[in-house]
C-alpha positions as CSV (number, residue, x, y, z in Angstrom):
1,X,34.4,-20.2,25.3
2,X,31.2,-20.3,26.8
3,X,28.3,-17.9,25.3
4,X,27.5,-14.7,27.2
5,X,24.9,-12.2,27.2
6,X,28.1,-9.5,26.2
7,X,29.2,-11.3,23.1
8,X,25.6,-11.3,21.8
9,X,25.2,-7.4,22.8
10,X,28.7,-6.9,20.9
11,X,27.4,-8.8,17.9
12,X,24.6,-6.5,18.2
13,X,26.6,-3.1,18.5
14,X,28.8,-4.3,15.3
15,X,25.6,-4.7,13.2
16,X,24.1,-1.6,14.2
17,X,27.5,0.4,13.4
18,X,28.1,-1.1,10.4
19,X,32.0,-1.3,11.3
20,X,34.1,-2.9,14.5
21,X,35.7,0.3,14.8
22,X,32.5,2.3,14.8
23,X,31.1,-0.9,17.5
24,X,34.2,-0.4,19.4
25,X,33.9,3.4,20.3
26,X,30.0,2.4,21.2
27,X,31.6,-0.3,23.6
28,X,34.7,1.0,24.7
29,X,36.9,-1.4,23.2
30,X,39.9,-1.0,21.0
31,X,39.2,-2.1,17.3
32,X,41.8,-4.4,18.0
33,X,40.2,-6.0,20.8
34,X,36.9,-5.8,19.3
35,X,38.1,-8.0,16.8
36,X,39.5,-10.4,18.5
37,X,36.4,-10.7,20.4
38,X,34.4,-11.1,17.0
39,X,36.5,-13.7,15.8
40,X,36.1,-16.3,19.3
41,X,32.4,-15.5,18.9
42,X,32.5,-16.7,14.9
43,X,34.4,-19.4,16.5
44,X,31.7,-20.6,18.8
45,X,29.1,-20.0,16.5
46,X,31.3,-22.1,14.0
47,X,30.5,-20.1,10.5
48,X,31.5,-16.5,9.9
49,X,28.5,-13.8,11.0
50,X,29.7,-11.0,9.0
51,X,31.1,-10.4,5.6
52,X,34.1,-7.7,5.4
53,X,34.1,-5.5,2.8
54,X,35.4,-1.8,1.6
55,X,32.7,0.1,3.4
56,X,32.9,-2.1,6.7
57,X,30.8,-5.6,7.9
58,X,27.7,-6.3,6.6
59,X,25.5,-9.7,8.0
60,X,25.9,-12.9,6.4
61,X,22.6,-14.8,6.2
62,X,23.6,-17.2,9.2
63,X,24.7,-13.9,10.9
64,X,20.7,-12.3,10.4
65,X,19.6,-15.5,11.4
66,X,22.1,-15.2,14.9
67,X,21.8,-11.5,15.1
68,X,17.7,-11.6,14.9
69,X,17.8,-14.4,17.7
70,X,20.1,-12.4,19.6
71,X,18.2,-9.0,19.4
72,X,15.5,-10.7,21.1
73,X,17.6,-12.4,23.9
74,X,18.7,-9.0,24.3
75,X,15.8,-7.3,24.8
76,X,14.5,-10.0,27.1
77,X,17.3,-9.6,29.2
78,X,16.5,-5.5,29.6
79,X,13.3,-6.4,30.9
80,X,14.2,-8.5,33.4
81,X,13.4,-7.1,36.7
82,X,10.8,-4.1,35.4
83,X,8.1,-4.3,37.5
84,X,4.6,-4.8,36.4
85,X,2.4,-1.7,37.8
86,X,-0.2,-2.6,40.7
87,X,-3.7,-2.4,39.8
88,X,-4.2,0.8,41.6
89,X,-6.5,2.5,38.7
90,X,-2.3,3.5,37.4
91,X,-2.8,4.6,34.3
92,X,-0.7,1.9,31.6
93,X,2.0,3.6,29.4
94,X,0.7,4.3,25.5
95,X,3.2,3.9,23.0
96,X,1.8,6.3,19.3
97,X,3.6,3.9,16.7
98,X,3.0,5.2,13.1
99,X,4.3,3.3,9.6
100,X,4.9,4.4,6.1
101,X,3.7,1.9,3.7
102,X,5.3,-1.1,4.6
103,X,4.0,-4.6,5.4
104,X,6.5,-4.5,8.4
105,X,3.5,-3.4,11.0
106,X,1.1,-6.2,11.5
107,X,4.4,-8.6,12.1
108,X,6.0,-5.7,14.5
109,X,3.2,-5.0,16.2
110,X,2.1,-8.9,17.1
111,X,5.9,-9.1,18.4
112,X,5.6,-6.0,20.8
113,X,2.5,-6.8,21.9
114,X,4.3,-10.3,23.2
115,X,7.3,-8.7,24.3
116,X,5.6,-6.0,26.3
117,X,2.4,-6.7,27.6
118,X,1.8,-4.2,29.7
119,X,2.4,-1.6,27.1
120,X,-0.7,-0.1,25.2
121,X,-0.3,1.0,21.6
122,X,-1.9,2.7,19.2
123,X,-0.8,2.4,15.5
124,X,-1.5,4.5,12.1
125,X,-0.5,4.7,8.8
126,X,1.2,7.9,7.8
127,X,2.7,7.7,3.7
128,X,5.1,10.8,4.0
129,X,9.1,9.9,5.4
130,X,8.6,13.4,6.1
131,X,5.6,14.0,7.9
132,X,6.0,11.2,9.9
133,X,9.4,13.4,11.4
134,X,7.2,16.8,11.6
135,X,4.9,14.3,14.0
136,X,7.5,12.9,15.7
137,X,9.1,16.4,16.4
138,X,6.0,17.8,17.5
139,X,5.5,15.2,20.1
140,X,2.3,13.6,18.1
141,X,4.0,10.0,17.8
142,X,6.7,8.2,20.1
143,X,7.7,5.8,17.3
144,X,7.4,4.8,13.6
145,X,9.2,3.1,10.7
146,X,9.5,5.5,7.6
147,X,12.0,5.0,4.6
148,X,15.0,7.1,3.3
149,X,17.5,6.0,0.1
150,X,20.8,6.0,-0.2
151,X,22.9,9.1,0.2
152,X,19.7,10.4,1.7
153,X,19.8,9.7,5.1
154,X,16.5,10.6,6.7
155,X,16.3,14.2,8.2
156,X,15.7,15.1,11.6
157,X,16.4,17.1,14.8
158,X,18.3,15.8,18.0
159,X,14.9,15.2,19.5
160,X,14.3,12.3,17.4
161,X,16.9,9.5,16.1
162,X,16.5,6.4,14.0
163,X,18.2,3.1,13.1
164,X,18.0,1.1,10.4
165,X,17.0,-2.2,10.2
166,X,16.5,-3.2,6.5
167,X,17.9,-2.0,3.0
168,X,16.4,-4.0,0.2
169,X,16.5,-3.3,-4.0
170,X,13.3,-2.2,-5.3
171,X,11.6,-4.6,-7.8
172,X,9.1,-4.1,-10.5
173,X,5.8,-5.6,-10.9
174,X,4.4,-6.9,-14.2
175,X,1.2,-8.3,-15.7
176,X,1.8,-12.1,-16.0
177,X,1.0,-11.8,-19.8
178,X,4.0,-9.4,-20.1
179,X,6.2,-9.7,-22.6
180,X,9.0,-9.9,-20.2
181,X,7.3,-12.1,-17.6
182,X,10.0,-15.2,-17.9
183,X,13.1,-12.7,-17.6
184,X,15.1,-13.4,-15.0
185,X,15.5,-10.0,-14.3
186,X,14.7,-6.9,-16.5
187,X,16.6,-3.7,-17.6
188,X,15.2,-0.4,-16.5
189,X,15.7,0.5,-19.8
190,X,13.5,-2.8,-21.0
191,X,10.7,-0.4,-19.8
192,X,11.3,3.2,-21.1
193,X,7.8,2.7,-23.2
194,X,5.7,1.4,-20.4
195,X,2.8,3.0,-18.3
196,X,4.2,3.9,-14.6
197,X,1.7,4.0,-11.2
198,X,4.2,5.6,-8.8
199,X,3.4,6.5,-5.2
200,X,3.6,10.2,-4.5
201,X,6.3,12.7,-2.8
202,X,7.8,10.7,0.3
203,X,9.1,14.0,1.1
204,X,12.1,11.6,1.7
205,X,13.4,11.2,-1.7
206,X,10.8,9.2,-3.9
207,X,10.2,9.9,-6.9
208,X,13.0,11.8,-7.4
209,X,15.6,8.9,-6.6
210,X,13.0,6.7,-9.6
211,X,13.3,9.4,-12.0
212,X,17.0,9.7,-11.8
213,X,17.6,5.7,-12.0
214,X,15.6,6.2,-15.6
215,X,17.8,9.2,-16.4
216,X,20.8,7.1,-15.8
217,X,18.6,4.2,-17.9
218,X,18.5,6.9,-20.9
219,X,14.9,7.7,-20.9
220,X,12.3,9.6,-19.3
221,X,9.1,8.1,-18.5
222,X,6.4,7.8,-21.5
223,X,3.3,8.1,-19.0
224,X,3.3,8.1,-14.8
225,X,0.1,7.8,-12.8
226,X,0.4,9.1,-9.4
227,X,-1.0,6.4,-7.3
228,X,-1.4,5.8,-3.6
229,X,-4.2,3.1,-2.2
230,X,-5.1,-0.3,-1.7
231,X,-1.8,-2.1,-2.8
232,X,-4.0,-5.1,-3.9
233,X,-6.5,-2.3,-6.4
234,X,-2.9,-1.5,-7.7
235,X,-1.8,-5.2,-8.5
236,X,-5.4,-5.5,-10.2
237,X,-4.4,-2.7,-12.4
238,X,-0.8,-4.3,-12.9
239,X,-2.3,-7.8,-13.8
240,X,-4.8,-6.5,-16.6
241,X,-1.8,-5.3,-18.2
242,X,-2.5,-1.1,-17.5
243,X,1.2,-0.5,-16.5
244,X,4.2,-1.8,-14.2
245,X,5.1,-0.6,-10.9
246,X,8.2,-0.1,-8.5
247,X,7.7,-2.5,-5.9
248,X,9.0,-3.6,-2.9
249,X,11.1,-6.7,-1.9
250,X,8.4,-8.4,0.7
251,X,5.9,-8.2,-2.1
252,X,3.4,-10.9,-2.1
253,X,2.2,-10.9,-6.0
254,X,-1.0,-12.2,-6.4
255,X,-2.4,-14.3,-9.8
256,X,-1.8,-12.8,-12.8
257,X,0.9,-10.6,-11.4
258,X,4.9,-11.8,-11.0
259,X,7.5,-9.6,-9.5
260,X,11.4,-9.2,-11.6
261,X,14.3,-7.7,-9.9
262,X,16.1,-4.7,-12.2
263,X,19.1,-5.8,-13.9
264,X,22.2,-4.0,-11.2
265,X,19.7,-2.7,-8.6
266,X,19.5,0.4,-9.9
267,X,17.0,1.7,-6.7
268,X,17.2,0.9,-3.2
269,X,15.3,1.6,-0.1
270,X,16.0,1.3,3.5
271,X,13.3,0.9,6.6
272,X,14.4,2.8,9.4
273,X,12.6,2.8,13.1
274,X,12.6,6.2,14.5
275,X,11.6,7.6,17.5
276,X,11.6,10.6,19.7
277,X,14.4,10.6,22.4
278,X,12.3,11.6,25.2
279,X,9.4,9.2,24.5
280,X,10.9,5.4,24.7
281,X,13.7,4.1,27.1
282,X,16.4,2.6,25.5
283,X,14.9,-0.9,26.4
284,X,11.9,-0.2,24.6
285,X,13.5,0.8,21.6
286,X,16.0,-2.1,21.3
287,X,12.3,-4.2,21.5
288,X,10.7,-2.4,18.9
289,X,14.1,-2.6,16.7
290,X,14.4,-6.5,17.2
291,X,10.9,-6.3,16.7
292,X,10.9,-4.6,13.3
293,X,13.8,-6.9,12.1
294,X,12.1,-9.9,13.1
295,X,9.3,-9.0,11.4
296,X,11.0,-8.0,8.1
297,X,12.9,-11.4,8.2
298,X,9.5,-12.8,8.0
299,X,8.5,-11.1,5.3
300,X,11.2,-11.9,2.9
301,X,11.3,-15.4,4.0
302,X,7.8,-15.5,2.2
303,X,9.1,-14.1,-1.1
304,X,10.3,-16.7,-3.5
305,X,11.3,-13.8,-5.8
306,X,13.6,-12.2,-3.6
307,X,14.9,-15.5,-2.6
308,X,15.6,-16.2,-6.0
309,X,17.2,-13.0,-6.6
310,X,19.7,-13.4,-3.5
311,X,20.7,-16.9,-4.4
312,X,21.9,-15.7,-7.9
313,X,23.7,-12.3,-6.8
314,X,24.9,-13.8,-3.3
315,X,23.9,-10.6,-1.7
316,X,21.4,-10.3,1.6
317,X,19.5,-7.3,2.5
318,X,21.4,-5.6,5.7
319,X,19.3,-5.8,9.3
């Protein structure tokens, strides 16, 4: 078969769904066609773009590689034929993007700024999952990316919606000196006796979702300091041996700090874009979405450790 603009928009729909069932009631297919569909596209592509499982399809790693290529063709293609306002003293659309802390932005935001150059944006950094909802609710942002866990999907009104576009296991920093610093990967128990920084209430589930991962550990924290600032003051800390921290995949650690995976992922995160109904088209969000994912992709493609840790356990975060 030749390659159409449909089969990448279907391979698009099944990732975001999370099942070909789910992608056929999007698309008004049967399931039955749907997969039949998937499987000539596979075919074309000549490798297998998702992996089945109990819960439904989850990318393979050629499959985020095809999937973050096709977001983008995607997108171009919805722009195709938008006009470019006159210079008439028009005033240029603003879109408020806002960001919980993740390293996601600066990539994001270079990629929208290519993609839609005649959009004007604003960004911020706002720390609470939560907050960042009230100000999308109250009309005070268009867009953001905040974080929610599992079983704790992100909580909002029908004004505002959200996709996600990465889930990724939370890793643990160390001082370099450690006595665990050539572990492959290290038991949350391992560090029942250790000092803890730990960012504040998400108001999305963190800390909560930490404290019961050590409660499920055995243990209860000897000593936590509350800690929310300049990520590389924090790795200082971490490096002259103060205390350990829960850190993100994308991490970049710098000397005198290395970054473990927990033994069985005991935490996970996911990055979610959401945005207020009213305020972006559906073209605009699909560009911000690709945007975010390509952006992410990026980011993890710069971590040895999580490379490390996804060649051993087979397993890719899902985008």
């Amino acid at each position: 078969m030749d390659l159409e603009l449909r089969h990448l928009r279907v391979l698009c729909a099944i990732a975001d769904a999370g099942t070909v069932s789910g992608a056929a009631g999007v698309l008004g297919y049967s399931q039955q066609a749907l997969s039949a569909q998937l499987r000539r596209i596979e075919s074309y592509f000549g490798d297998l773009l998702f992996e089945r499982n109990s819960g439904g399809v989850e990318p393979t790693p050629y499959g985020v590689e095809v999937l973050t290529q096709a977001r983008d063709v995607v997108a171009r293609a919805n722009a195709i034929g938008r006009r470019r306002p006159a210079d008439g003293g028009r005033e240029r659309r603003v879109l408020r993007l806002a960001a919980t802390n993740s390293p996601v932005l600066p990539g994001m935001a270079s990629r929208i700024r290519s993609r839609l150059p005649d959009l004007v944006f604003t960004v911020s950094s706002v720390y609470a999952s939560s907050e960042i909802v009230e100000l999308l609710e109250r009309g005070e942002l268009d867009a953001a990316i905040a974080a929610d866990y599992p079983g704790l999907d992100l909580r909002h009104s029908d004004a505002v919606t959200h996709r996600g576009f990465a889930t990724e296991p939370s890793f643990v920093a160390l001082s370099a000196r450690h006595r665990l610093r050539s572990a492959l990967e290290i038991t949350l128990a391992d560090l029942a006796d250790e000092v803890w920084f730990l960012t504040p209430d998400d108001g999305a589930g963190w800390p909560s979702v930490f404290y019961g991962a050590c409660r499920s550990a055995g243990f209860t924290p000897a000593a936590v300091n509350e800690f929310l600032g300049d990520q590389l003051h924090l790795q200082d800390m971490i490096a002259d041996g103060l205390g350990v921290s829960m850190v993100q995949a994308t991490t970049r650690p710098i000397p005198g700090v290395v970054v473990k995976p927990l033994a069985g992922t005991p935490l996970w995160c996911r990055y979610v874009l959401a945005w207020r109904r009213e305020s972006i088209t559906d073209e605009i969000a699909e560009t911000l979405f690709g945007s975010a994912v390509a952006a992410y992709r990026n980011l993890i493609a710069q971590a040895p450790h999580f490379q490390l840790w996804a060649s051993r356990t087979h397993k890719n975060v899902r985008a």
